[in-house]
N, C-alpha and C positions, 0 to 999 in steps of 0.2 A: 446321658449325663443326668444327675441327679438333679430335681430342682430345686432352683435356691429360693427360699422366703423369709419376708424379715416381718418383726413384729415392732412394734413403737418401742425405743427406751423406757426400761422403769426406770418410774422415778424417784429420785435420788433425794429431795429435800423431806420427804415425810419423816424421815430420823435424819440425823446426820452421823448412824451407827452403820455408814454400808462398810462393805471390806473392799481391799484394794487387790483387784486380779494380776496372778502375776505368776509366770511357770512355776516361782519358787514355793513363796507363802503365802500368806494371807493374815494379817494381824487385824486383833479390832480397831477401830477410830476411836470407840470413846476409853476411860481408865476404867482400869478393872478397879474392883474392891478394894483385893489385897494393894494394889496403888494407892487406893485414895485414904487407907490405914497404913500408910506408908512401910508396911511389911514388905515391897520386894525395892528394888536400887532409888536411890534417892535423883526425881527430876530434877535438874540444875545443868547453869551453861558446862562447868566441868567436867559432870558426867556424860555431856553429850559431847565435848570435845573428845575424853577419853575414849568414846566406845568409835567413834572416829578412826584414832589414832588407830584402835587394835586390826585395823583392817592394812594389808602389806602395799606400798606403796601402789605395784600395779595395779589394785581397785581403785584408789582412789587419786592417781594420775595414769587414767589410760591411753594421755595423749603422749606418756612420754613411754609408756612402757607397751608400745601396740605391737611387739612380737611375740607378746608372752602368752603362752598357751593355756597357762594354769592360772587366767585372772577369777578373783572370787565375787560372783554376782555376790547379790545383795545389802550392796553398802547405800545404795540409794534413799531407803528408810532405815536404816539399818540405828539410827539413833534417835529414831521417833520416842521413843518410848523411855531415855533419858532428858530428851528437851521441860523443860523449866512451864510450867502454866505461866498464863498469862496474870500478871500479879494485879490486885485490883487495890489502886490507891487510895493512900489515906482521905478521908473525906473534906477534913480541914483545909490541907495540903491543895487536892483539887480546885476548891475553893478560891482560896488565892490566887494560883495561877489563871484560872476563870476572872477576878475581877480584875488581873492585871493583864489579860489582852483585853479587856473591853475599854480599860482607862482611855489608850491613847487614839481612841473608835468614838469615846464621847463627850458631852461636853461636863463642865461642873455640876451642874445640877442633874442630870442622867444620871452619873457618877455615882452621888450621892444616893440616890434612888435606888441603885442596885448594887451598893452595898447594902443598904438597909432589908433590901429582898434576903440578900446571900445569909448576913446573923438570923433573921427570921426563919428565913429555910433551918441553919441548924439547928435552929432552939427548940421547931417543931417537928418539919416530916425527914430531915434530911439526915440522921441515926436511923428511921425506924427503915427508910428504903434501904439507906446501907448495910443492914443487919439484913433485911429481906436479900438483898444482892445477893452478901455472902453463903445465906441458905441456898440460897438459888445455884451458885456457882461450884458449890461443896461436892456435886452429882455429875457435872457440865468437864468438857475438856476445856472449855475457855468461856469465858464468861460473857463475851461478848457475840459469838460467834450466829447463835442462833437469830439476835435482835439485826445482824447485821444482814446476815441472807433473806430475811423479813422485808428489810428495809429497800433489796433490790428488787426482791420477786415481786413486792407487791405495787411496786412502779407501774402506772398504766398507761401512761405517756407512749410514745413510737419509743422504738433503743435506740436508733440510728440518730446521731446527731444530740442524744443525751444522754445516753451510758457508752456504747462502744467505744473504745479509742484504738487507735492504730498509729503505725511503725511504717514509716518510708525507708526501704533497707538501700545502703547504696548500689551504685551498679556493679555487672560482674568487672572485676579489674580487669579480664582480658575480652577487650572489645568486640571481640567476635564473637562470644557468646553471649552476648547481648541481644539476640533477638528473642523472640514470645517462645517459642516452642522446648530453644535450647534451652534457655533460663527457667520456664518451668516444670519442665521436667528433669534439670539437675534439683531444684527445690523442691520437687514429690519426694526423692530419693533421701534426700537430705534428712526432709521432715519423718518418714518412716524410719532411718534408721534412728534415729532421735526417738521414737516410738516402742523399737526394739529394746531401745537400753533401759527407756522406763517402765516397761515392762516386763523386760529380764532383771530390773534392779540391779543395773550397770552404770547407770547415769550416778556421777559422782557428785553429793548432794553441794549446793550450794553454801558456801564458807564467808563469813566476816574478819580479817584480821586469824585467820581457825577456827574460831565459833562456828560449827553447825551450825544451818539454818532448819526451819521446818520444810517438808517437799512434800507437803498433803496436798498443795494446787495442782502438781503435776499430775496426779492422778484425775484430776477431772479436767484436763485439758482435750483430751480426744477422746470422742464416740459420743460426746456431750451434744445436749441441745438443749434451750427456753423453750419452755413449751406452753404455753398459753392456755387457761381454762376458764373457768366462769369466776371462782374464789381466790386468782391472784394466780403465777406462774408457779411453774416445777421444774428445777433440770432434771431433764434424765439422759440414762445413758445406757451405752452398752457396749459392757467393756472387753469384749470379743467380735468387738469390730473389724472387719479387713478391708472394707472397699472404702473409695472413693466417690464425692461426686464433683464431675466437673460443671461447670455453667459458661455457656457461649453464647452470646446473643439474648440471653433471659433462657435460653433451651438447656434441660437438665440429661447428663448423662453420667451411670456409674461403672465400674471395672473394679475386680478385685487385687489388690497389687501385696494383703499379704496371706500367709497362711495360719493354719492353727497353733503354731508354734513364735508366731510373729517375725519369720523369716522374710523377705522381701520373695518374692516371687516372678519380677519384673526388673529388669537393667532398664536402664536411662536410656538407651536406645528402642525397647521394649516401651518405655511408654511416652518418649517422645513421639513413638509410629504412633500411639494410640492417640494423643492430643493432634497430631495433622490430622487426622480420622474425622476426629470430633468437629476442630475449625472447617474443615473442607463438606462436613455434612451441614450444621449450620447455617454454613452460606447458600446454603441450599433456601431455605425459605426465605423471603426477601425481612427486611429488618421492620422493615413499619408491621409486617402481619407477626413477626415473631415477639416481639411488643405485647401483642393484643392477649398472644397467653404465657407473658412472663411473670408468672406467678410467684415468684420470689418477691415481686411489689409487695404483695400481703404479709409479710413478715414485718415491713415497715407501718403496718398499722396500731393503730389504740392497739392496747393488749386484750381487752374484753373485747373488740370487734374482732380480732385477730382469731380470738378462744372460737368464737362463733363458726366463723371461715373453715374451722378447721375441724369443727362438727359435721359439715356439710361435705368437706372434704370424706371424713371417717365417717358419713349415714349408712355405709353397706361393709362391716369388716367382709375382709379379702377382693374389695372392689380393688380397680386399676388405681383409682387415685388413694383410699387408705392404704394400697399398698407401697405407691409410689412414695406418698407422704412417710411412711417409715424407712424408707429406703434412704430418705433426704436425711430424716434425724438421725438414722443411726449410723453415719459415714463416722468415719473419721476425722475429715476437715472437707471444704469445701475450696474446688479451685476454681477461680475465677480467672477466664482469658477475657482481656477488655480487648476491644477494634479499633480503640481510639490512641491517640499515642501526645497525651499531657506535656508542652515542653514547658513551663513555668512552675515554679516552686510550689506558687497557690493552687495552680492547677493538679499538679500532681497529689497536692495533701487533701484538697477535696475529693479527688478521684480513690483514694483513698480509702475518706472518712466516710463517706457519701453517694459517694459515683458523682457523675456531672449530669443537670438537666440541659436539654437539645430538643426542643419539640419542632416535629417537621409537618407538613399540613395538618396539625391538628395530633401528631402520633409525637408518643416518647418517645426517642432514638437515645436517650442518653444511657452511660457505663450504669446509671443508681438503678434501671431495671435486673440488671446482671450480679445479684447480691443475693446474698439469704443471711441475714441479721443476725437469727439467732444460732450460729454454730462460729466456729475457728474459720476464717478463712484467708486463703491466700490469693492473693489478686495480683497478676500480671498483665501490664499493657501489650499493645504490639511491637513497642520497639524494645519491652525488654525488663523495662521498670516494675519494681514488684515492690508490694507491700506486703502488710499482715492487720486485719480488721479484724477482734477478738469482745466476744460475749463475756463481760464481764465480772458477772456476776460470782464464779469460783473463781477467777483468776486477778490476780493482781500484772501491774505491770512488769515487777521486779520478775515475775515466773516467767511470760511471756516474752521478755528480754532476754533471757537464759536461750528460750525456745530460739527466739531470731539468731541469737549470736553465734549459736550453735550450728544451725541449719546454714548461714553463711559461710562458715570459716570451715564448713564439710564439704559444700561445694567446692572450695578452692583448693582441701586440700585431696580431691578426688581427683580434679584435675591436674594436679601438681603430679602426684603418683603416677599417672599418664606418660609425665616427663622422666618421671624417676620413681622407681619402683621401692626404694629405699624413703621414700616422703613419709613421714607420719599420719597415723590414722585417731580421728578426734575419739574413738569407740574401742573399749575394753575386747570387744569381739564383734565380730559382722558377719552377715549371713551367708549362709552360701551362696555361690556363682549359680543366678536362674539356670544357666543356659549350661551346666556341668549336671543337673538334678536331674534324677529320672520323674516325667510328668507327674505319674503317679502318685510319687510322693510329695505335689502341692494337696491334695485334698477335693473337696466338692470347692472348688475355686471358678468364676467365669471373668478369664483375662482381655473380652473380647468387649468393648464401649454397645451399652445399651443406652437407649434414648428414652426417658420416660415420656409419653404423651398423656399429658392429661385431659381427663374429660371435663371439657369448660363447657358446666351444665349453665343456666345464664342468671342465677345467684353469682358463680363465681366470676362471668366477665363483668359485671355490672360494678360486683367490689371490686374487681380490681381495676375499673377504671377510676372509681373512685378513689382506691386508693394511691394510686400512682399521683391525679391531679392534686391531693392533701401534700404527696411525697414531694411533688415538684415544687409544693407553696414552703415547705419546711427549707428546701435547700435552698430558695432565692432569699428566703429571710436572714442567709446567715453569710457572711464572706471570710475573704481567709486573705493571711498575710503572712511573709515567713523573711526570714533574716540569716544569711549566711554569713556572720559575720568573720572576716576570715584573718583581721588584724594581731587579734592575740583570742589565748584561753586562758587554759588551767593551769601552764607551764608560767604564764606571766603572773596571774594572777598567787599563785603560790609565790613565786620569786620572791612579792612584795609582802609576803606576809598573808595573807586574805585566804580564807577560806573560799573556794571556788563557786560552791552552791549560794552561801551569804553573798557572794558578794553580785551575784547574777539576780538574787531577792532583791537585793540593798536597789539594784538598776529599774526593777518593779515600780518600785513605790518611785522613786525619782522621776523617774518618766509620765507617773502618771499625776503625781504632780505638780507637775511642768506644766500639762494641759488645762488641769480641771484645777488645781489650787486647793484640793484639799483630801486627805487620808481616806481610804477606803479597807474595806475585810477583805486580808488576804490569806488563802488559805493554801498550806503546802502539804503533801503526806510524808510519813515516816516510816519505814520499815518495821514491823514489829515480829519480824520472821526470826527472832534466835528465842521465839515461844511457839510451844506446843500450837498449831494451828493459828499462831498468829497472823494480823494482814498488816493493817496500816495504825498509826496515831496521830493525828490533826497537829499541823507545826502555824502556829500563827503567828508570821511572819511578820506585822506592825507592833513596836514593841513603843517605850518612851525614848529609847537610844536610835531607834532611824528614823521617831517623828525627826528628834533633834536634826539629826542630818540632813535627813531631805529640806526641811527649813534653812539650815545654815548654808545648803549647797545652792539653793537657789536667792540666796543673799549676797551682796555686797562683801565678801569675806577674803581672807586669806586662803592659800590654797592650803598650809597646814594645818588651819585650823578644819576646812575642813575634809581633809586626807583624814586627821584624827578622830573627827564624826564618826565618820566611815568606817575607819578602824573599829571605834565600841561596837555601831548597830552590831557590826560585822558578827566578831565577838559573843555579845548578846545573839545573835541567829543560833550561832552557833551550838552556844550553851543550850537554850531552848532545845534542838536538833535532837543533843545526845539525850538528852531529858526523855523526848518524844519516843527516842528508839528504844528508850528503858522500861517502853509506856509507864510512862509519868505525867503524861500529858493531860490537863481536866477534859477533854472532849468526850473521849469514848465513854469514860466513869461515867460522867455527868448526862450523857446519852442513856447508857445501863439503868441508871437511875431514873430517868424517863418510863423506858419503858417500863420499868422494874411496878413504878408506882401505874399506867394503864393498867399490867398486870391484877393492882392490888384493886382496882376499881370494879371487877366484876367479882360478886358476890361470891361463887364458891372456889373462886381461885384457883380455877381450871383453863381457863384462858387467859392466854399470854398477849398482851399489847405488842402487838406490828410497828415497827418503825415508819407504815405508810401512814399511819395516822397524821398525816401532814398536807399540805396543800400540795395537790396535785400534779402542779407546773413543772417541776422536777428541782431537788434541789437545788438551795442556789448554791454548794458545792457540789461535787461528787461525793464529798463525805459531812457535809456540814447536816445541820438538825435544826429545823424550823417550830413554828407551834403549830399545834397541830389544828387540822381542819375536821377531818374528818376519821371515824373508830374502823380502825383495819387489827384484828385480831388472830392469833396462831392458837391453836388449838396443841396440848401435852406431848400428842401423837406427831405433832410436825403439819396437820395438813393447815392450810391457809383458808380464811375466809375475808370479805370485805362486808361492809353492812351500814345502813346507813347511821350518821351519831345518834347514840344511843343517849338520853339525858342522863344527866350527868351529876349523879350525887352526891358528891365528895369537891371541896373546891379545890382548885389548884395550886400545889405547892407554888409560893410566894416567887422560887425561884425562875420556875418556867412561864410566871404568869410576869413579868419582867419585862420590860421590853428592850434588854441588854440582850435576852435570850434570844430572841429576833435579831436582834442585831450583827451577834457574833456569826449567825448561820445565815445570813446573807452576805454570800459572798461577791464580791465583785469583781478579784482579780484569783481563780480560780488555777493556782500553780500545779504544776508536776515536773521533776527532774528524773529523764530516765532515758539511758542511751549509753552508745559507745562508740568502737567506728565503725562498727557495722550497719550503723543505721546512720542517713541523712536526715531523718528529720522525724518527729513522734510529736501528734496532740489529738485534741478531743475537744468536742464541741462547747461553747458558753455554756455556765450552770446556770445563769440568770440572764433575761432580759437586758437589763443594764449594765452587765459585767463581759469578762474575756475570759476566757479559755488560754490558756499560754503552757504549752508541751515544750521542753528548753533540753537541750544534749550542750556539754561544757566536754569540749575536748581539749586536744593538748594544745593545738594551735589556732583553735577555733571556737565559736559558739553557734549553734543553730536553735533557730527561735521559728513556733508556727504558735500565730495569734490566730484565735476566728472568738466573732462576736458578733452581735444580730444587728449590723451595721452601726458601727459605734464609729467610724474611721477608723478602721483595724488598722490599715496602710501608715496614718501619719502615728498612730502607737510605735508601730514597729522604726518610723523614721525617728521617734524621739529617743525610742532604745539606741540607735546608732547612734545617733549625737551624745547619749550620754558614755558609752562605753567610752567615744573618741574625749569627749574630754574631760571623764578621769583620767585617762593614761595624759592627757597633757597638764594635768595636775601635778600628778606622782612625777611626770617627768622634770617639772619647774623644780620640785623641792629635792629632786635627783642632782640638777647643775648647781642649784644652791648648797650642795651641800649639806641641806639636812634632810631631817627623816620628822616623819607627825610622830612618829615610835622610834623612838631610838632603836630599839633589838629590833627591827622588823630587817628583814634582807633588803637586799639593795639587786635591782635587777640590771640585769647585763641589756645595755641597747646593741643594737644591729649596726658595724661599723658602714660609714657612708664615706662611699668612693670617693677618692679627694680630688682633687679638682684644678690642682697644682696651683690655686691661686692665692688669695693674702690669708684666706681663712684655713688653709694647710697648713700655715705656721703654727709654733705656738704651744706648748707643753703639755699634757694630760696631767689631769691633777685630781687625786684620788685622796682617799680619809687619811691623815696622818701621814702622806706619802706614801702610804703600803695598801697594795689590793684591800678589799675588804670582806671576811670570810662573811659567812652564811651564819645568820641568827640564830642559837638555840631554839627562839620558839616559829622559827618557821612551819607556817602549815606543810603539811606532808598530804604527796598525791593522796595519800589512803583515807585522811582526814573526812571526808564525806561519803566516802565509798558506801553504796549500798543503801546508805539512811534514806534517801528519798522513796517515795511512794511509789505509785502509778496511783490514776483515779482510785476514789473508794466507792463506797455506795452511791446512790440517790441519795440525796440529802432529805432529812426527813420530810417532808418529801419522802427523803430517804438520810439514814443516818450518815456515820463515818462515813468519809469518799474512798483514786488510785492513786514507785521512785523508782517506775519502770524505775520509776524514777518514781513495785511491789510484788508460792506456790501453795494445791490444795493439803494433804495429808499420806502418812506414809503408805497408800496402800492403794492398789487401786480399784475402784469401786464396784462390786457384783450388783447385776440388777437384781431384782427382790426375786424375781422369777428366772428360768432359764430363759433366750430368745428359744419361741418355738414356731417356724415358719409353717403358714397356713398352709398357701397356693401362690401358685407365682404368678405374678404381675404380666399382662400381655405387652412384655416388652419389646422393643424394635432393633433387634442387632443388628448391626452397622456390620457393612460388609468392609473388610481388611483393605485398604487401598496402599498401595508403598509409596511414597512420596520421597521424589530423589530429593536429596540436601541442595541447598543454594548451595552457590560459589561463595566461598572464604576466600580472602585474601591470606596468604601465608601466616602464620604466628613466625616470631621472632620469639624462640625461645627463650634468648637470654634477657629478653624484655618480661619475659613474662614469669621466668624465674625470680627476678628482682620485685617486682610488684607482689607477685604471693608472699612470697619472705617478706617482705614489710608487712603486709595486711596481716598477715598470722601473728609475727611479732607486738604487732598493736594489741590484739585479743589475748594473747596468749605467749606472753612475755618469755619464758620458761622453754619456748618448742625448740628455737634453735641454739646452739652455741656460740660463742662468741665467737669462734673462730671462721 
């Protein structure tokens, strides 16, 4: 057999001009000329809707049309190059909305203060940077886009616990495959053919209401890695990636599972064998020594310590460790089987976010050895429970939601087709049956679990005790709290009139000041995905309409008075919202603008201000913008440098120099909405010190809420969210038996009939508006009313700039490394000899229990699969 070698990903941030591989084509990232002279089809949301349309139903619903032999790849990007730039707002415009989130953030004399900066800024520097912008952006696919990637690479904080976030996916609905082995090995399968479509350009691209969205995240979702160096990070990748790596115990093993054609090459049964392989070798070395060199610790380090580590690692190319270490970055996702098995909410979201600390005579035992930070990874417990912990730096949440929901509702409906051969398949086309394929034609493939052993020369055991003990000080600093509220959702909350995401904001602010008695910076993201490369725009959630409310709600009041509060913030959220999705929002501009002027600070106007130029702690949002501390600069070419502050000869625009500016970008209550029913629960660590983290899914009969924050009493936050959800609905419900409404037109919601009791309070007439039922309000919110707007995290906050609506993809293409990979020598690997591992006992399925359960879960995602009949 041929041997196999890998080489490190190239890297991908030096331009952001790579192409997107894919059997079919390959288009550029950035606009051509004749684009930007607008000689060929005019960008806009219509032309990307249309070139949509021109694709025949089976490409662009493969879920309904999966017999059809003649689907037409390439509809996945297939309207990149119609999508709309990202528009860069009036400057005035910005302005405003700028000093009307910071109004009800400060007090009268602040106030005044920073108005006075904002007329100063325009009178002097705030046309000439906007005229700079525009030049700037005249060349650029978006205008924000390069300040933004700036803004994460150059984070040098740990990732774990202040960029990553993660997805608690729920269980499998049929109980029995709920254990570690079945469960993730239906989710290899899942996640590769998810793989196949995005790189057959089959994957049908992400829609608003019909609006295309952009799909350029999806291209740097697999074969991606952070990569750590001395001048600030690089992803790189490689985008003819086929293997896998697993991690068991902190111990690293990979296997090829597809081919050069991106065909799967392995059934579910195929690499189930290969994960009992893995687990049962493993356990082989006892857990405190496996510990000693789980060097996936070192990824949780500083980034410049980390860059070091990983010099040491690379001091000999084609050594066992530089080759091992490319073989980690250039997998295509990393699976994680944890030993431990999380029964608590909190427990599972830190295992998660985190892994769990466990120290036993002195050694880590805990799931946070068994990670590796910087790539895609999928983490499964022993009893079954899985997540998804994602590098966030190309991905937004909104992509990565795609990715979960997809990967779910394939497992279920693979086993569904089990039952019945007739089930729908979620995939325009799927690969051939491994086990029908003459071997030959996999290729130089090795389907057999290699164990990488590295050499822990004693630089490296030294760091990574170090680092592990820094790792274990990070996760006790921080706790977790989660809320399965299971009384009402989206269905109640629409009923009444209410925007669903408003009105779970509106519960924010309320609850938190309940405890602490006074308003705090909240920050939410916004989808800005119906633009070319778009991610997110800052929605700042305290407006003057839900001071008013939260004031009057915690007053002495009527209950209509303040249902009608509630109503405006709501309202006002709202409007904001769409605003944000139109980016309209002043964050991003007024960031752009930031940099735009670092930019104009170095003499020959060759280097580009960094969005790290900020204090180091890590934003106090994921997407907020601090002042800056220290001069982190980008260089024309894309590469990155840090350097110490350079003195500084130019003063600072009046605006930034503000202490409104500070204001608005510390954030305290750090939002993201982004979920569905595939997921139990999705969040991400505190942006600040003094703030929370809050990941929020609003389902139809439910809401799921995961707090963490560096010990603030997360638990009694989340107890105060309860109380309040409970007693708005006995708000709404008083002015429901009275009779009236805070909103006339708003709907009127149906209560749940209570069993009667045959006693005196069975008597007695229903009495309804005017005697007659009472229809449904014209302007009733409608499910779709927030669909999609929310974010996922953004950046580092300046710190790092913009932050993530899971609750937020890369670009239509998927990405060539600059080089071919060209394998040296091979790795003196340790294959694992084939061991068959008979199946536990099952107890029987009851199919027609488990018929019903798929059909609802599919039905929930994917409303359209079945018929009504």
């Amino acid at each position: 057999m041929a041997v196999r070698t890998f080489t490190q990903p190239s890297s991908l941030n030096g331009t952001l001009n790579g192409t997107l591989n894919g059997t079919l084509k390959s288009r550029p990232i950035t606009m051509s000329a004749s684009e930007l002279n607008g000689s060929v089809s005019v960008r806009s949301e219509v032309s990307a809707r249309d070139s949509q349309a021109s694709y025949p139903s089976e490409a662009r619903d493969p879920l309904g049309h999966h017999t059809n032999p003649d689907s037409k790849p390439g509809i996945t990007f297939a309207h990149q190059d119609k999508l709309p730039k990202l528009p860069i707002p009036d400057l005035e415009s910005s302005c405003k909305k700028y000093l009307a989130a910071l109004k009800p953030l400060q007090g009268p004399k602040e106030h005044n203060d920073s108005i006075h900066a904002v007329q100063d800024f325009l009178k002097t520097d705030g046309q000439v940077l906007q005229d700079k912008l525009k030049k700037y952006a005249s060349g650029k696919a978006n205008y924000i886009e390069q300040f933004w990637y700036d803004s994460y690479l150059n984070f040098d904080n740990p990732v774990v616990l202040n960029l990553n976030p993660f997805f608690l996916l729920e269980d499998d609905p049929t109980p029995a495959r709920n254990n570690q082995v079945t469960r993730a090995a239906s989710l290899v399968v899942s996640a590769l053919s998810f793989v196949r479509a995005v790189r057959r350009e089959e994957l049908p691209p992400d829609t608003i209401r019909g609006q295309p969205l952009c799909m350029y995240q999806y291209s740097r979702l697999f074969g991606t890695a952070r990569i750590p160096t001395e001048h600030g990070c690089q992803i790189g990748q490689d985008p003819t990636s086929k293997h896998i790596i697993v991690l068991c115990h902190g111990q690293f093993y990979w296997f090829d599972v597809l081919d050069d054609n991106s065909d799967l090459i392995m059934s579910e049964k195929d690499i189930s064998l290969n994960l009992s392989v893995i687990i049962e070798d493993a356990a082989q070395v006892p857990i405190r020594d496996a510990a000693k060199g789980a060097l996936g610790v070192l990824s949780t380090e500083n980034r410049k310590v980390w860059s070091g580590l990983r010099d040491v690692l690379h001091r000999e190319e084609g050594s066992n460790n530089s080759d091992s270490l490319n073989i980690v970055d250039s997998a295509l996702f990393i699976l994680c089987l944890d030993y431990t098995e999380p029964q608590t909410g909190a427990d599972l979201c830190m295992n998660m976010l985190c892994g769990s600390s466990k120290v036993e005579q002195g050694v880590q035992v805990g799931t946070c050895t068994n990670r590796w930070y910087d790539k895609l990874q999928i983490i499964v417990c022993k009893n079954g429970s899985a997540g998804i912990n994602f590098e966030h730096t190309g991905v937004d949440g909104h992509t990565v939601l795609r990715f979960a929901s997809d990967v779910y509702t394939d497992t279920i409906l693979r086993f569904a087709r089990t039952i019945n051969g007739n089930a729908p398949s979620l995939w325009a086309s799927t690969s051939p049956d491994p086990a029908k394929r003459d071997p030959e034609s996999f290729g130089d493939v090795q389907t057999t679990p290699h164990k990488l052993e590295w050499d822990m020369v004693p630089e490296l055991s030294t760091a990574l005790r170090f680092a592990e003990t820094r790792l274990a000080d990070l996760i006790q600093q921080n706790e977790f709290a989660t809320l399965e509220f299971p009384h009402y959702g989206k269905n109640f909350m629409t009923s009444m009139g209410f925007s669903p995401d408003a009105f779970v904001q509106m519960a924010f602010q309320a609850a938190y000041y309940g405890l602490y008695g006074r308003m705090e910076c909240v920050y939410e993201p916004a989808m800005t995905k119906i633009y070319y490369h778009g991610r997110t725009e800052a929605i700042r959630s305290v407006s003057e309409e839900s001071v008013d409310f939260v004031r009057l709600f915690w007053g002495e009041n009527p209950a209509a008075v303040k249902i009608d509060a509630l109503r405006k913030a709501c309202q006002k959220h709202t409007a904001t919202t769409k605003d944000c999705a139109k980016a309209q929002g002043p964050d991003r501009h007024m960031y752009a603008l930031y940099c735009i002027w670092q930019r104009a600070i170095d003499e020959d106007g060759a280097e580009l201000a960094s969005s790290d130029g900020w204090d180091s702690t890590r934003p106090s949002s994921p997407e907020a913008v601090n002042s800056p501390k220290r001069n982190s600069v980008l260089s024309e070419n894309g590469s990155i440098s840090s350097s110490p502050p350079a003195p500084m000869h130019h003063s600072m625009p009046s605006l930034f120099a503000d202490a409104g500016w500070d204001k608005l970008n510390n954030t305290i209550l750090s939002t993201s909405n982004c979920g569905n029913p595939s997921l139990r629960q999705f969040g991400f660590g505190p942006t600040s010190g003094e703030g929370f983290g809050i990941g929020y899914i609003v389902k139809d009969g439910s809401i799921s809420i995961c707090a963490s924050s560096k010990h603030r009493q997360t638990a009694r936050f989340i107890d105060a969210l309860e109380s309040y959800f409970l007693e708005v609905r006995k708000l709404l419900r008083q002015l429901k038996r009275r009779g009236t409404s805070a909103d006339k037109t708003a709907s009127r919601a149906r209560e749940a009939d209570r069993p009667k009791s045959g006693r005196v309070k069975s008597r007695g007439r229903l009495i309804v508006s005017d005697g007659k039922p009472q229809a449904p309000a014209a302007d009733t919110i409608t499910d779709e009313e927030d669909d999609g707007l929310g974010g996922c995290r953004a950046p580092p906050s300046p710190p790092s700039p913009p932050p993530l609506s899971l609750d937020e993809p890369v670009a239509n293409i998927t990405l060539r490394p600059a080089a071919p990979i060209t394998p040296p020598r091979s790795p003196p690997f340790k294959p694992l000899t084939t061991v068959h591992v008979s199946s536990p006992r099952r107890p029987p399925i009851k199919t027609f229990r488990t018929r019903k359960c798929t059909k609802a879960v599919v039905r929930r995602l994917y409303p359209n699969t079945f018929s009504s009949s």
